[in-house]
VOGU-3710 file (C-alpha; in Angstrom, 3 decimals, decimal comma):
1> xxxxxxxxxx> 58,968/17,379/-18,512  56,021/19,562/-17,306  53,844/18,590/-19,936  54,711/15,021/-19,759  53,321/14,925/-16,308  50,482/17,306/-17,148  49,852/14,407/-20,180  50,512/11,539/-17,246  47,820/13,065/-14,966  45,086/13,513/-17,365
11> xxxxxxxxxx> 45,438/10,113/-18,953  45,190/8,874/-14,668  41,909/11,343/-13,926  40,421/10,264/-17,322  40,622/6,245/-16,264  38,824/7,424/-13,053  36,621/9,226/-14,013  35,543/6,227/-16,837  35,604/3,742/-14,273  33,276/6,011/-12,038
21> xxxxxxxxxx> 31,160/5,805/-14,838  31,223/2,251/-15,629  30,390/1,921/-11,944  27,286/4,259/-11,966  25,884/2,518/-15,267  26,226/-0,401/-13,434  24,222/0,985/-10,406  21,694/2,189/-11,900  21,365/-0,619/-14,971  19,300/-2,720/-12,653
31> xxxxxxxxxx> 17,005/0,030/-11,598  16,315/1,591/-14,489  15,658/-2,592/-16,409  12,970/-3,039/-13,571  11,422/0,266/-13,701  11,342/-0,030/-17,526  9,991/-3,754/-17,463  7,526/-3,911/-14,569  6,127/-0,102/-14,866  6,799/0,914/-18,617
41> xxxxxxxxxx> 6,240/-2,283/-20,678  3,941/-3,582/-18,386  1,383/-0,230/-17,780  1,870/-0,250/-21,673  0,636/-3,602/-22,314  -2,124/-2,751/-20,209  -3,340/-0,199/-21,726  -2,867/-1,669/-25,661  -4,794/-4,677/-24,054  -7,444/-2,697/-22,801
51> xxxxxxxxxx> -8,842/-2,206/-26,498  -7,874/-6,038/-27,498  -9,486/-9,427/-27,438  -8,175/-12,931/-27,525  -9,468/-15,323/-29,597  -7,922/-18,776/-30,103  -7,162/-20,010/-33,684  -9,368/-22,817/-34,612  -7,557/-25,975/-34,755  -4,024/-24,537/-34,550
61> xxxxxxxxxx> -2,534/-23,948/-30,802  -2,223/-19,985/-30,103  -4,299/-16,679/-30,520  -4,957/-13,943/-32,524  -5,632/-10,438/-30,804  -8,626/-8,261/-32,310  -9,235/-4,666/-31,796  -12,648/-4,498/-30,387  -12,467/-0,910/-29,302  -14,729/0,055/-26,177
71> xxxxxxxxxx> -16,301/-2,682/-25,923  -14,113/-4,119/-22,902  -14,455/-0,572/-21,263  -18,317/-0,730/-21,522  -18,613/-4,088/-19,710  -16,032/-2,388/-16,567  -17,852/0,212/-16,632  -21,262/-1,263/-16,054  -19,534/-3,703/-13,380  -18,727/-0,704/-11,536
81> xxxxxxxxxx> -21,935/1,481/-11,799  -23,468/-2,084/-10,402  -24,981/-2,854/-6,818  -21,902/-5,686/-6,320  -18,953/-3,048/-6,935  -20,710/-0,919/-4,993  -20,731/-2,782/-1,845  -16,957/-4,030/-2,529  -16,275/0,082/-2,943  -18,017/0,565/0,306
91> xxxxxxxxxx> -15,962/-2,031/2,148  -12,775/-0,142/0,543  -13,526/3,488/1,300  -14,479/2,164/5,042  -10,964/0,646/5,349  -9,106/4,388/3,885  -11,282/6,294/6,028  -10,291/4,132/9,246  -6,721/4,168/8,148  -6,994/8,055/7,842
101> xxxxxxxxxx> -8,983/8,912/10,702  -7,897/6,808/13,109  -4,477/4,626/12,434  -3,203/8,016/11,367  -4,139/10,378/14,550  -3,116/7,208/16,972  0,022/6,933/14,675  1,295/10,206/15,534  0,502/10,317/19,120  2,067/7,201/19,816
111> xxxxxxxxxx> 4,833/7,642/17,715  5,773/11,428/19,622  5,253/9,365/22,831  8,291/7,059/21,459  10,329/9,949/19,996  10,113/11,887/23,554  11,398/8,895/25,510  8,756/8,494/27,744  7,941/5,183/29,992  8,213/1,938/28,603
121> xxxxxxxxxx> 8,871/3,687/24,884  11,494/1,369/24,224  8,956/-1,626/25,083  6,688/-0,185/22,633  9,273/0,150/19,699  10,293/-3,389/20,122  6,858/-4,985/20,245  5,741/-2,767/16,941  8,375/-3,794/15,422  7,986/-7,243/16,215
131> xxxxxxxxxx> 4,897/-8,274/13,440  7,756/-7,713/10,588  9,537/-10,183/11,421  6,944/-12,773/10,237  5,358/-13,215/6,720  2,445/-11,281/6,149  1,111/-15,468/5,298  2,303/-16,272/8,973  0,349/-13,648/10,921  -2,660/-14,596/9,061
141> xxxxxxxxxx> -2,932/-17,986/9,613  -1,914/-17,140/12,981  -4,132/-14,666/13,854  -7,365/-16,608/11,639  -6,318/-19,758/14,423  -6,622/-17,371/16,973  -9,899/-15,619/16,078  -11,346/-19,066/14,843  -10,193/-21,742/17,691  -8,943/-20,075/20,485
151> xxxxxxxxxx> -11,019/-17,207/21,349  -14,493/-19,649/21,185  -12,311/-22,414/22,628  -11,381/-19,189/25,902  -14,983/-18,318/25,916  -16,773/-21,994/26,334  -14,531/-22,411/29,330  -15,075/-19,260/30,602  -18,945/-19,604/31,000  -20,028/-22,571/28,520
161> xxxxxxxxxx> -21,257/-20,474/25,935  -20,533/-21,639/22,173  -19,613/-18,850/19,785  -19,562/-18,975/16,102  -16,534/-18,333/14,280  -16,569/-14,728/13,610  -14,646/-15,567/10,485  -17,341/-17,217/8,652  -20,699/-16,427/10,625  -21,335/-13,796/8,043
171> xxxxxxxxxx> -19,941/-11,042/5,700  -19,434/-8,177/8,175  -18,757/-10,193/11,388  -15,501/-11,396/8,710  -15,010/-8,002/7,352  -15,214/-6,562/10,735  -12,411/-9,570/12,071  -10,104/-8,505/8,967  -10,307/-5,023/9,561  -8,906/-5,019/13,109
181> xxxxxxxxxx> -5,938/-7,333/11,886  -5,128/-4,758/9,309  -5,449/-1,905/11,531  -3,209/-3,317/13,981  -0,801/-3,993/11,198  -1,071/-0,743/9,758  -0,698/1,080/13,325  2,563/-0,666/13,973  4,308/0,430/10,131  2,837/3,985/10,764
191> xxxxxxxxxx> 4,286/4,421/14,080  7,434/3,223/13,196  8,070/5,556/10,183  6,535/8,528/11,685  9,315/8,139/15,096  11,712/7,702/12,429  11,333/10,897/11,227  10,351/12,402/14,507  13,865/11,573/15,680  15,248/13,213/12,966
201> xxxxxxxxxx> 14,286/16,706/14,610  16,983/19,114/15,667  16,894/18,356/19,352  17,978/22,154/19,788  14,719/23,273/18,185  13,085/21,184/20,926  15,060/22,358/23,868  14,671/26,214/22,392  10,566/25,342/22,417  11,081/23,784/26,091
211> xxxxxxxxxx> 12,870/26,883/27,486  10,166/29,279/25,998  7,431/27,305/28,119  6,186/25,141/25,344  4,589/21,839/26,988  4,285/18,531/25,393  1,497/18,837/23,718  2,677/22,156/22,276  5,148/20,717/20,694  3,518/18,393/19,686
221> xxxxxxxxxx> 1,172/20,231/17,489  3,113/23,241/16,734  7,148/21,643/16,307  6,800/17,596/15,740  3,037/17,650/13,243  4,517/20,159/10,925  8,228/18,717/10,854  6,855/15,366/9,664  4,034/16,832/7,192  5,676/15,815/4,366
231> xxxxxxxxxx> 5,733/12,541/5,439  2,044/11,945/7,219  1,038/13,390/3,619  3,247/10,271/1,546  1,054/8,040/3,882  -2,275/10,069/2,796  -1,379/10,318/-0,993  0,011/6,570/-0,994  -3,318/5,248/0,917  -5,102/7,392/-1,614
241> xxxxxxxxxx> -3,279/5,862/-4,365  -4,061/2,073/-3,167  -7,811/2,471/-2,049  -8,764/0,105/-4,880  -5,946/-2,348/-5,242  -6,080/-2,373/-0,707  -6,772/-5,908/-0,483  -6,647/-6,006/3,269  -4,758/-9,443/3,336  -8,016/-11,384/2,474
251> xxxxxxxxxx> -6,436/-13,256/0,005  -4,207/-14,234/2,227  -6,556/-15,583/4,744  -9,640/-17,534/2,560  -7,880/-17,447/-0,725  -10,901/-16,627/-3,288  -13,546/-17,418/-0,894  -13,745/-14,338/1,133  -17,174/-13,139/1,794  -16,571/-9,676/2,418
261> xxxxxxxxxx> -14,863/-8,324/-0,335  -13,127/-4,963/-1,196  -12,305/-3,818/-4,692  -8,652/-4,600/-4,267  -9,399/-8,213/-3,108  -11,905/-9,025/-6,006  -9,287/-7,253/-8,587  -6,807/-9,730/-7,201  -8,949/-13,133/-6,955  -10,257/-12,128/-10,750
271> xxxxxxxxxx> -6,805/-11,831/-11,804  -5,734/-15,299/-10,070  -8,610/-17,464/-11,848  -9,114/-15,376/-15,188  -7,584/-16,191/-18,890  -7,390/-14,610/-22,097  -10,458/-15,726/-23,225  -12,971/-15,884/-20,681  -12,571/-19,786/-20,095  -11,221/-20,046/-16,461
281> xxxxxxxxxx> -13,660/-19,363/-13,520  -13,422/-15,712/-13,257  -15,987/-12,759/-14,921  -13,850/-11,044/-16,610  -11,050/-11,365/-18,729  -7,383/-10,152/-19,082  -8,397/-7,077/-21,598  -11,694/-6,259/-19,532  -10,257/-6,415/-16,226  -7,416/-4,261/-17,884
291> xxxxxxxxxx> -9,837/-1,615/-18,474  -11,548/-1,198/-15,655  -7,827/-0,602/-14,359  -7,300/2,220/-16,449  -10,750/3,426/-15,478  -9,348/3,468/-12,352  -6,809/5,007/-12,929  -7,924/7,755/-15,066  -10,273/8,513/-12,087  -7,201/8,187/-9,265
301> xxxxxxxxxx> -4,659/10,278/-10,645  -6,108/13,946/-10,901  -7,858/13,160/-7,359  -4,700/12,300/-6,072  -2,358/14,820/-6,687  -4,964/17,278/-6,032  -5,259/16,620/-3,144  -1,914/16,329/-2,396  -1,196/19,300/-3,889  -4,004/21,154/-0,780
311> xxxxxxxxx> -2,448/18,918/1,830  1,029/20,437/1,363  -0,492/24,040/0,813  -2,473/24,339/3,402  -1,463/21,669/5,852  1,289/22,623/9,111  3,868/24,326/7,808  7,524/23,768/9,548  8,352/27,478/8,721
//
């Protein structure tokens, strides 16, 4: 009888325990298809197409793919040693060193302002959080109208002066315009990740810090800084990461007729108008512009994680 219900209760944790891991497979199927499809297969296909060109089959509909070697990495890389990528870098590196030197500092001081409850905090969690509602296509367009119409519209009432339209007047008048949307768009999703985890603190370890005559901007520094680290560095490494895919929404606001350009932004538009074989109205092609991501790439990675690697060692430490 003993080992009947012994049998009975094995045979009942064995169907749970299969279903449990029916329902895992299941969880993670998804996942793991997209991670496998649009990272795997598709950094793969980059890479093979890197060495490949298209050529189209005369008088039959299709392609053939021929191994051409370097060749496509020779024509990225004397795009990038050229006076044109440089000025597109430039326009990039200015953006990451804003973002890191300004929108990151700011960040964190107005996000421990939040996380310590002071006046009007509330106020200023709802209005940052208040852009993501909208498309990123909605505040464009409304912000270009506003830039474009309103402000010179405001201005010729004012005192009868006519202003151009800082959006097209010239290249850095329009980068400069672009830049301050995307800093106040970045400022709002810093501040609201870094309260997040500000928040998070043990309140005890702030009282304990209080009652041993730390003041606010002690604890700032010395308590809420070195509690978030880990995550001020994600922002670092992951702005890092993007500097030349960072389009700064400029696609967004003048499609592929942007004047000021980063390297991100001219990556996209080439990618929008290009083809296989070099017939559409971009430079490059699929394969080239495939190499000159790996270039990239290759370039990115070590810089990255070294660097990560010397924020976490020798940035605040919580202990």
């Amino acid at each position: 009888m003993a080992a009947t219900t012994l049998q009975k209760r094995n045979i009942v944790k064995n169907k749970r325990e299969r279903k449990r891991l029916i329902f895992y497979i299941c969880m993670f199927a998804l996942p793991l298809l997209q991670f496998a499809i649009f990272y795997v297969y598709v950094n793969l296909n980059s890479l093979l197409m890197s060495f490949e060109k298209f050529v189209p089959i005369e008088g039959e509909t299709g392609y053939q793919t021929v191994f051409v070697g370097f060749e496509n990495y020779i024509k990225a890389f004397q795009f990038i040693f050229s006076p044109m990528c440089g000025e597109m870098i430039k326009y990039s590196l200015i953006f990451l060193g804003i973002n890191l030197f300004v929108v990151t500092p700011f960040g964190l001081l107005f996000s421990f302002y939040i996380a310590k409850k002071f006046r009007l905090a509330g106020f200023f969690r709802v209005m940052l959080y208040l852009p993501s509602v909208l498309s990123a296509i909605v505040l464009a367009i409304l912000y270009h109208h506003m830039v474009s119409d309103i402000v010179p519209y405001v201005v010729k009432q004012i005192n009868g002066t006519v202003i151009p339209d800082p959006m097209s007047v010239s290249q850095e008048s329009q980068f400069r315009m672009v830049l301050l949307y995307n800093l106040f768009l970045a400022f709002g999703t810093n501040t609201m990740l870094y309260t997040g985890a500000m928040t998070d603190i043990n309140p005890s370890l702030i009282e304990s810090s209080r009652l041993d005559g730390a003041n606010s901007f002690q604890q700032f520094i010395h308590i809420y800084v070195p509690m978030i680290w880990p995550t001020v560095v994600t922002f670092i490494v992951t702005g890092l990461a993007g500097v030349f895919i960072e389009q700064m929404q400029l696609y967004s606001f003048f499609s592929n007729n942007a004047m000021a350009r980063t390297f991100g932004y001219f990556f996209y538009s080439q990618s929008s108008m290009s083809s296989m074989f070099g017939t559409g109205s971009a430079m490059f092609t699929y394969s080239e512009l495939s190499a000159m991501g790996i270039i990239i790439t290759v370039f990115l990675v070590p810089v990255v994680l070294i660097i990560r690697k010397l924020l976490l060692k020798y940035g605040p430490s919580a202990h």
